[in-house]
C-alpha positions as CSV (number, residue, x, y, z in Angstrom):
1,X,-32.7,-14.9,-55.2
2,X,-35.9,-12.6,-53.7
3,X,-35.1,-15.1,-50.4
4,X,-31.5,-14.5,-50.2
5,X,-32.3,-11.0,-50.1
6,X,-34.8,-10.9,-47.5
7,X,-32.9,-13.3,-45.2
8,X,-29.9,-11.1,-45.7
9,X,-32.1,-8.2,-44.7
10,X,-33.5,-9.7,-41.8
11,X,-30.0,-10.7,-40.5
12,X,-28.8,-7.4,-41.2
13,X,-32.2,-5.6,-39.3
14,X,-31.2,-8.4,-36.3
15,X,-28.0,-7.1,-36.4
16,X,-28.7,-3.2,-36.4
17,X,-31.1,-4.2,-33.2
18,X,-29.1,-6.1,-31.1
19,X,-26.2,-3.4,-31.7
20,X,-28.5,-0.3,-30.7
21,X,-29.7,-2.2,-27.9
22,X,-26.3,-2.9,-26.8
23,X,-25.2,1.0,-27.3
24,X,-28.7,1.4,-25.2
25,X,-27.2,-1.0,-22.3
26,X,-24.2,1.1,-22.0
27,X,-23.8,3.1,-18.5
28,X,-23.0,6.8,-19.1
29,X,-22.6,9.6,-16.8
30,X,-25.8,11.4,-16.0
31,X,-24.2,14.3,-14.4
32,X,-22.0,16.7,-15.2
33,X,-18.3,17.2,-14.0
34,X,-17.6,19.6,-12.0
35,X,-15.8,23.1,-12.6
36,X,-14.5,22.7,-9.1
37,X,-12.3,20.2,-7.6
38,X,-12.0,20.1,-4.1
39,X,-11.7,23.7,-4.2
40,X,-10.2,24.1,-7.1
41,X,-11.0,25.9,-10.1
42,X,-10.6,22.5,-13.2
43,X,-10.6,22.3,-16.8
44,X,-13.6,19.6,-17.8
45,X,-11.1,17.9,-19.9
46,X,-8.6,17.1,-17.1
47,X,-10.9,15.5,-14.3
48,X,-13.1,13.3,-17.4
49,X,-10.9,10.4,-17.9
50,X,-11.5,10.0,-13.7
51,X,-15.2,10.6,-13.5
52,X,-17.0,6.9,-14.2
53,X,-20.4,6.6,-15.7
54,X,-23.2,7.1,-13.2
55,X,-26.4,9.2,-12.3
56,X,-24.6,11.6,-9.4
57,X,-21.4,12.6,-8.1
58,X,-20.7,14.7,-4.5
59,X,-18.0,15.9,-3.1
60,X,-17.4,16.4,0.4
61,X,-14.3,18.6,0.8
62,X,-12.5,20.5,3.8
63,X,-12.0,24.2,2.7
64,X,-8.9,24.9,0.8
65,X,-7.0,25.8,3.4
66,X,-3.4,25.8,5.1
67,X,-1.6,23.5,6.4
68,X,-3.9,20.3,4.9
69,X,-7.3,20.3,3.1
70,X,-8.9,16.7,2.1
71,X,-11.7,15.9,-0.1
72,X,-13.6,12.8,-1.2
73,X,-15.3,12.2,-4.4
74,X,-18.2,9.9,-4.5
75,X,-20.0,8.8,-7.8
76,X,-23.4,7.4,-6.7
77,X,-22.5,7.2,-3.0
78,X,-19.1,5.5,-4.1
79,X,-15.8,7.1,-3.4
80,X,-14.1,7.3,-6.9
81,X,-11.5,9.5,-5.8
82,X,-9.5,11.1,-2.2
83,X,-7.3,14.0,-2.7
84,X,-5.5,15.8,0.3
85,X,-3.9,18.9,-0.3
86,X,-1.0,20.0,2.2
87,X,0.9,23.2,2.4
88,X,4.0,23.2,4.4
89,X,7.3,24.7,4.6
90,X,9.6,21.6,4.5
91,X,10.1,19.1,1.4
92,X,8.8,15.7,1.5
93,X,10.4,14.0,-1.4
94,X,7.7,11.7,-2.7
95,X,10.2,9.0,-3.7
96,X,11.7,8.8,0.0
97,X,11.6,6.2,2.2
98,X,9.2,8.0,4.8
99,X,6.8,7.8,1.5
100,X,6.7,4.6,0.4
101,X,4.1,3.2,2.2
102,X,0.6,4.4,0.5
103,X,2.5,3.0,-2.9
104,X,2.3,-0.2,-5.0
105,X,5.0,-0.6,-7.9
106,X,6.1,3.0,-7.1
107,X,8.1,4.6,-10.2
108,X,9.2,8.3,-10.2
109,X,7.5,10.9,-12.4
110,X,8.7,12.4,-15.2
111,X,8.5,16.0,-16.4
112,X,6.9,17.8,-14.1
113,X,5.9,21.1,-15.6
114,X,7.0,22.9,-12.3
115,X,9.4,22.6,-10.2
116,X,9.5,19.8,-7.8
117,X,9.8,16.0,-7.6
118,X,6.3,13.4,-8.0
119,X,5.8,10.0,-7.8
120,X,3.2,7.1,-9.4
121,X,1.6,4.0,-8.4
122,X,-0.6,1.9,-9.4
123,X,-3.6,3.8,-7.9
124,X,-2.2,6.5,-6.4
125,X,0.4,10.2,-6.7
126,X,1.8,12.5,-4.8
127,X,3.1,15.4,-6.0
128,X,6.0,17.8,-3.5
129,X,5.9,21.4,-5.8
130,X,7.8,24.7,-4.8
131,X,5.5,27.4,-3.6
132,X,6.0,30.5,-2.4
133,X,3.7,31.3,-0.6
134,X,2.5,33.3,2.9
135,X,1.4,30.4,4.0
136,X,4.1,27.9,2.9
137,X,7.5,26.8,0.4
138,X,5.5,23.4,-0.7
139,X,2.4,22.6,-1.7
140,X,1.8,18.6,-1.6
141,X,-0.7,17.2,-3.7
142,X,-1.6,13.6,-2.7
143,X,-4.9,11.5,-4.3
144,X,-6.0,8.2,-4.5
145,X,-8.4,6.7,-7.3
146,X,-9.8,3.1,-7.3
147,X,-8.5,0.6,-9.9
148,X,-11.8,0.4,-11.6
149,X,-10.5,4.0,-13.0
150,X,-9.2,1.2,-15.5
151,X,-8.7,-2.2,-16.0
152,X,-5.5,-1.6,-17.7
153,X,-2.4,-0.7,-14.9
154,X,-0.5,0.9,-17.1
155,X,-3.7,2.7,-19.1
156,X,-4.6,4.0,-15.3
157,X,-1.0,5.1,-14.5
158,X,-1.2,7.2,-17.4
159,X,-4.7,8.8,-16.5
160,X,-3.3,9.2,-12.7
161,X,0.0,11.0,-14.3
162,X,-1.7,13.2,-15.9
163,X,-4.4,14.0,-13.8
164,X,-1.9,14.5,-11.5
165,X,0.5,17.0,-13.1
166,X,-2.3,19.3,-14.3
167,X,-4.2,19.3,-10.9
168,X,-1.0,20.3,-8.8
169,X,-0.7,23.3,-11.6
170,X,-4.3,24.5,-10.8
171,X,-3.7,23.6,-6.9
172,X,-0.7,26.2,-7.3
173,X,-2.8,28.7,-8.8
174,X,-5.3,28.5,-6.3
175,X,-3.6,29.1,-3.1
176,X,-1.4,31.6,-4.8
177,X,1.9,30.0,-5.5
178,X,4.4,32.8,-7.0
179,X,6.1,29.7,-8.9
C-alpha cells in the first residue's frame, strides 16, 4: 500500500513539474502598455487584448495632426498594429465602394456609440465619425492588426470591434470633437 502511495506521489510531483515548467515556457509581455496611442491619451484595458507577449514595444507615430496622422506599432521590432488618423471635411462612408479594397469579409459595424458609420474585417476597421471641429466635420479612424492578434477570425473581429469603437471615442476627444 506504502508503494502505491509513493508512486502516486511521485506521479503527482512529475505532474506539478512539468505543469510549472510549462506555465515557465509561456511568453508574457515584458513591457508595459502604453498610456498613449499614437497620440492619444488610452485606457490600459482597451489597447491589452492587442498588445502580444514580448520584451519591447515602440511606436513610431506622425504628430496628431490635421488632415492625416499615421503611426506604427512594433512589438520587438515587429509591426503588431498601423493606425492612420484623418480629419477631413467630407464623409467617406466606410461601407462604400471607394472603401472596399483594404477589406476581407467586410461586414458593417454595429452600434457605434457616436455618430457615424464603421466597418470590420478580418484584420482591419475603419471608422467615418462626425466632428466638429476647426480643423474638420470627420474624423476617420483607420488600423490594421496582424492575424496573429488571434487565431480565431471571429475572436479577432471582436477585439478589432472593440478596439475600434473605443479608440475613435478617445481620437475624438483628442483633437477636440464637439460631438
Amino acid at each position: 500500500m506504502k508503494r502505491i502511495h509513493r508512486v502516486a506521489a511521485a506521479v503527482l510531483t512529475l505532474l506539478f513539474v512539468g505543469t510549472a515548467a510549462g506555465c515557465a515556457t509561456e511568453e508574457k509581455r515584458d513591457y508595459s502598455l502604453p498610456e498613449n496611442l499614437c497620440g492619444v491619451p488610452v485606457d490600459k484595458e482597451l489597447v491589452d487584448p492587442l498588445f502580444p507577449p514580448g520584451k519591447t514595444v515602440e511606436q513610431q507615430a506622425e504628430p496628431l495632426e490635421p488632415p492625416v496622422s499615421s503611426c506604427r506599432v512594433l512589438v520587438d521590432k515587429r509591426r503588431v498594429l498601423f493606425v492612420s488618423i484623418s480629419q477631413i471635411g467630407e464623409f467617406s462612408d466606410p461601407m462604400g465602394e471607394r472603401e472596399k479594397q483594404p477589406f476581407r469579409n467586410r461586414k458593417e459595424m454595429k452600434d457605434l456609440p457616436f455618430d457615424g458609420k464603421g466597418a470590420v474585417g478580418d484584420t482591419n476597421a475603419m471608422i467615418a465619425a462626425e466632428c466638429e471641429s476647426d480643423a474638420s466635420r470627420y474624423v476617420i479612424v483607420e488600423f490594421t492588426v496582424g492575424e496573429s492578434l488571434d487565431e480565431d477570425t471571429d475572436r479577432r473581429r471582436e477585439k478589432i470591434d472593440r478596439f475600434a469603437k473605443g479608440y475613435t471615442k478617445a481620437v475624438q476627444k483628442a483633437v477636440s470633437c464637439s460631438t
